[in-house]
C-alpha positions in Angstrom: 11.2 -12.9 -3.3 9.8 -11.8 0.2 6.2 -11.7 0.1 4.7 -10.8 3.8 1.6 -12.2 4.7 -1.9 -10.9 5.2 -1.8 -11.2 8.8 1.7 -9.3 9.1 0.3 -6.9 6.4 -2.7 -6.3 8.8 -0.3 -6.2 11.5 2.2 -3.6 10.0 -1.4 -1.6 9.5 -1.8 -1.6 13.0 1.7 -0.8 14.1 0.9 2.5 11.5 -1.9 3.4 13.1 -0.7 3.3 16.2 2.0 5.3 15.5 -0.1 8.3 14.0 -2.3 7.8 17.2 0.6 8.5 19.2 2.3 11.2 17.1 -1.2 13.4 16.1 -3.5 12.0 18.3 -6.6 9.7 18.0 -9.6 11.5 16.3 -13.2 11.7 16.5 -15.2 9.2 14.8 -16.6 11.2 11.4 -19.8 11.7 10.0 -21.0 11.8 6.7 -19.7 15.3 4.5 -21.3 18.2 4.1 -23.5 21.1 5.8 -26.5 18.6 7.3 -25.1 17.4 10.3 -24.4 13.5 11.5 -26.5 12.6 14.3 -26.2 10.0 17.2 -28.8 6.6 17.4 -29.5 8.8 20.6 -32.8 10.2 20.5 -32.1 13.6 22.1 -29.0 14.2 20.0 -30.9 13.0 16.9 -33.3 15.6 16.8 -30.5 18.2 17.2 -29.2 19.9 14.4 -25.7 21.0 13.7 -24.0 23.3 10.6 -20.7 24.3 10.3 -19.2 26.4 7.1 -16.0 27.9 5.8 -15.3 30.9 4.3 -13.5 29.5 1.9 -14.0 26.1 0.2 -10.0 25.9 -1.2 -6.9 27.4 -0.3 -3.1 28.1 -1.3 0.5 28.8 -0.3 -0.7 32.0 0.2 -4.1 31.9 1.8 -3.8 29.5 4.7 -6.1 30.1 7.1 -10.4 30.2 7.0 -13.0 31.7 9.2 -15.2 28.4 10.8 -18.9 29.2 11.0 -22.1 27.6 12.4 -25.4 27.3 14.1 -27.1 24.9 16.2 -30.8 24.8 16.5 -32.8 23.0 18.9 -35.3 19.9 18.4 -38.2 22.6 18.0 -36.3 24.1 15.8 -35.3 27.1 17.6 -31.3 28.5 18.4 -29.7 26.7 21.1 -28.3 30.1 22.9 -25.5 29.2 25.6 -24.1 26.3 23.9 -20.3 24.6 23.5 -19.4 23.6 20.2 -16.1 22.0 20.3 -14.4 22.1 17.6 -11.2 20.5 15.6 -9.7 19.2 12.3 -8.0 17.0 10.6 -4.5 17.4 8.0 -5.3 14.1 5.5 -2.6 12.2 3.7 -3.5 8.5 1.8 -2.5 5.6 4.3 0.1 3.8 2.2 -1.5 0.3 1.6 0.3 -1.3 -1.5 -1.4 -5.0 -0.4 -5.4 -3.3 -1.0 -6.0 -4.6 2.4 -9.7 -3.3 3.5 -7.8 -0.9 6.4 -8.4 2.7 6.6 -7.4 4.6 3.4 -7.3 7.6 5.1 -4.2 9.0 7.7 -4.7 11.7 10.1 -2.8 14.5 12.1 -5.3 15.8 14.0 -5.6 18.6 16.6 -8.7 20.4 19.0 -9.1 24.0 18.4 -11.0 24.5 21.8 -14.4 24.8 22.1 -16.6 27.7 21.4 -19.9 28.9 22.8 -23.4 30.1 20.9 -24.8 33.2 20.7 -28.7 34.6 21.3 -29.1 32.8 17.6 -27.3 29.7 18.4 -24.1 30.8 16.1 -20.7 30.5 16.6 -17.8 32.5 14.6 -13.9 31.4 15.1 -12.1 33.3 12.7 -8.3 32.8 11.7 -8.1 29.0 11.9 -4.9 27.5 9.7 -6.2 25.3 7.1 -2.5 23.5 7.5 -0.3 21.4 9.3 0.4 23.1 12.6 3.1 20.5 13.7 6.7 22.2 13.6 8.2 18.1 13.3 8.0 16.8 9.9 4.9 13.8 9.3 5.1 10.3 10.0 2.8 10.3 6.7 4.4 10.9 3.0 1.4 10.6 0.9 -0.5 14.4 1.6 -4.3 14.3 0.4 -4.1 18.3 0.1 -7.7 18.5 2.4 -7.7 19.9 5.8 -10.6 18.4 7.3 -12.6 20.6 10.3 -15.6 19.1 12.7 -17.7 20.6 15.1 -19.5 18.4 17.8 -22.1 19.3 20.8 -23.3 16.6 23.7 -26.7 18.0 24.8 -26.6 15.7 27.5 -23.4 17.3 28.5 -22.7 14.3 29.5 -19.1 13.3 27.5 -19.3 9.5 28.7 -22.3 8.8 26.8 -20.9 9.5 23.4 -24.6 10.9 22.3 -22.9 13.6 19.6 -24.4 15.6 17.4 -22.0 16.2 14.8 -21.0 17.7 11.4 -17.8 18.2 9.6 -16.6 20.7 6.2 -13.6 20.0 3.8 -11.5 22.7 2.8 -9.2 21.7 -0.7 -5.7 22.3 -0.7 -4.0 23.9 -3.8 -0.5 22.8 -3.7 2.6 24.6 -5.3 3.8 21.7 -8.0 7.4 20.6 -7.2 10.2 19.0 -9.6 12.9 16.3 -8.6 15.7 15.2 -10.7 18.2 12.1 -10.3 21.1 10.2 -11.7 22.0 6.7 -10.7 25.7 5.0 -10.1 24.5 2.2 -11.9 21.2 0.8 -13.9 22.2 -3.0 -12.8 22.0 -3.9 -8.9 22.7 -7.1 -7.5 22.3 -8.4 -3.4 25.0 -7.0 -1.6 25.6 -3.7 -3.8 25.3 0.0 -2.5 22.7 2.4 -5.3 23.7 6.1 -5.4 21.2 8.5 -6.5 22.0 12.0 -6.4 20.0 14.5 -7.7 18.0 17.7 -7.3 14.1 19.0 -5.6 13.0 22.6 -6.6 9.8 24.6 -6.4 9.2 27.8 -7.8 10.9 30.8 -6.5 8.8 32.7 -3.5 7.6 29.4 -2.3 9.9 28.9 0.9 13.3 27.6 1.5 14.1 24.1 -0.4 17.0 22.8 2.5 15.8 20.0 4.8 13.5 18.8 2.2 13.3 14.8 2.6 13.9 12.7 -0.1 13.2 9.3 0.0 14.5 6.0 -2.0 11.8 3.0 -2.1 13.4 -0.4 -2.8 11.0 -2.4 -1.9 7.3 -2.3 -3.1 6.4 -3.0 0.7 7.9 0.3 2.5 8.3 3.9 1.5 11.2 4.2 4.3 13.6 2.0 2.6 16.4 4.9 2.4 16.4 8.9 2.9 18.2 11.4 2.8 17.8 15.8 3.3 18.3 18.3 0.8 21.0 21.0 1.1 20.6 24.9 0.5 20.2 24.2 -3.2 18.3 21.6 -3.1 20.8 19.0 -3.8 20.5 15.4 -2.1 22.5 12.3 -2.1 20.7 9.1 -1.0 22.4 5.8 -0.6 21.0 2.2 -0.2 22.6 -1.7 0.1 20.4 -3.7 -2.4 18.5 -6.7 -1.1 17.8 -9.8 -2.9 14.5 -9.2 -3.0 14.4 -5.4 -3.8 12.1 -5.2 -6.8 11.3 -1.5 -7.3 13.0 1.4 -7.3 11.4 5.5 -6.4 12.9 8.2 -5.8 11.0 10.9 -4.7 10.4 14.2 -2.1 8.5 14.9 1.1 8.4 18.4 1.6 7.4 19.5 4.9 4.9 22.2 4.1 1.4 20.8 3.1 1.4 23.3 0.3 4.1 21.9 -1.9 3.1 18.5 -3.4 5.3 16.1 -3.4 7.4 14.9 -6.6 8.4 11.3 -7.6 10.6 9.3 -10.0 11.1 5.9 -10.8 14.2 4.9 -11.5 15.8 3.3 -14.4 17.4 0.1 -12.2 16.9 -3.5 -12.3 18.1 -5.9 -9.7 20.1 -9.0 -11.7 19.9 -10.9 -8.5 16.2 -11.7 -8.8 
């Protein structure tokens, strides 16, 4: 049996990484959660204070987007009029990590919304924000967390080499449409050097977007999620083939729909390989 070591495990981690740093861009370092905001070892920013709300604290297929609120106040406690708040968030999704290696557990596709400027009270309002994935492309990621993570920072040194942030961040839950996948198998008994079939079906309920294109993917190996794929048809049918390895050991079929709003659905699969 292949069994990879810690230091390649720690290295695929970092290949992963790299990769959703280059496909979503790297994000801000985050604070702790929740309407007090996260301040800087700096002095000045420490005394700062930074709050940032959304109107709504879940959404669903059919309510996708939140107004962003907030107000900074000054060390004496008064508004900061005049002042840009940049702002941005963050789509979540589990960082696969089937060797419970101490990495990140959470991935991130993560995007600026611009930045925004106080008012007389020190408020800020930016209304119509998508609590979603704004990426046409489908994700490098395939385990969705269903939280849409938004942050709001402010540098009163205005300085942005320091890196003396005040900062503060709100979670908004996902409520995901719950989809179904079916499969049958060319065989229960695989040995090295044999091709698996699967074929099957993904569906979600009706008035929940088009099913065609919908990945579906065929885990082998206990290591990797990207062992085989293949894309669904107008109806929602797939066909997804795979050469067996000596050392496959475990076999999952299941989806990867592109919208964030339709959870994923997964199978395992009644096959053993003989060769191990």
């Amino acid at each position: 049996m292949r069994i990879r070591s810690r230091a390649a495990r720690l290295a695929t981690a970092a290949v992963l990484t790299a990769l959703a740093t280059t496909a979503a861009g790297a994000p801000p370092a985050l604070g702790a959660a929740g309407p007090a905001s996260t301040r800087s070892a700096a002095a000045e920013a420490a005394t700062y204070e930074l709050r940032l709300a959304t109107s709504r604290f879940t959404t669903d297929f059919g309510r996708r987007t939140v107004t962003l609120t907030g107000k900074l106040t000054r060390p004496d406690g008064t508004p900061a009029a005049g002042a840009p708040v940049t702002l941005g968030q963050n789509v979540l999704y589990t960082t696969w990590n089937p060797w419970g290696d101490p990495i990140d557990p959470t991935e991130r596709e993560n995007r600026s919304l611009g930045t925004v400027v106080t008012d007389a009270d020190g408020r800020f309002t930016l209304p119509g924000v998508q609590a979603d994935r704004w990426d046409n492309q489908t994700s490098l990621f395939l385990n969705p967390r269903h939280e849409v993570e938004f942050y709001a920072s402010y540098d009163p040194a205005e300085d942005p080499s320091d890196h003396d942030l005040v900062f503060t961040r709100a979670v908004v839950a996902v409520k995901p449409v719950f989809s179904t996948i079916t499969y049958n198998v060319d065989k229960t008994s695989v040995r090295a050097g044999d091709t698996l079939t699967v074929t099957g079906k993904v569906a979600w309920p009706a008035g929940h977007g088009p099913v065609a294109g919908t990945r579906v993917l065929l885990r082998t190996y206990y290591e990797s999620e990207y062992n085989a794929q293949a894309t669904t048809d107008a109806n929602g049918n797939y066909k997804v083939r795979v050469k067996i390895r000596g050392y496959d050991n475990q076999f999952v079929i299941f989806s990867a729909p592109k919208d964030y709003y339709i959870a994923r659905a997964t199978k395992p699969l009644p096959v053993k390989n003989v060769t191990r």
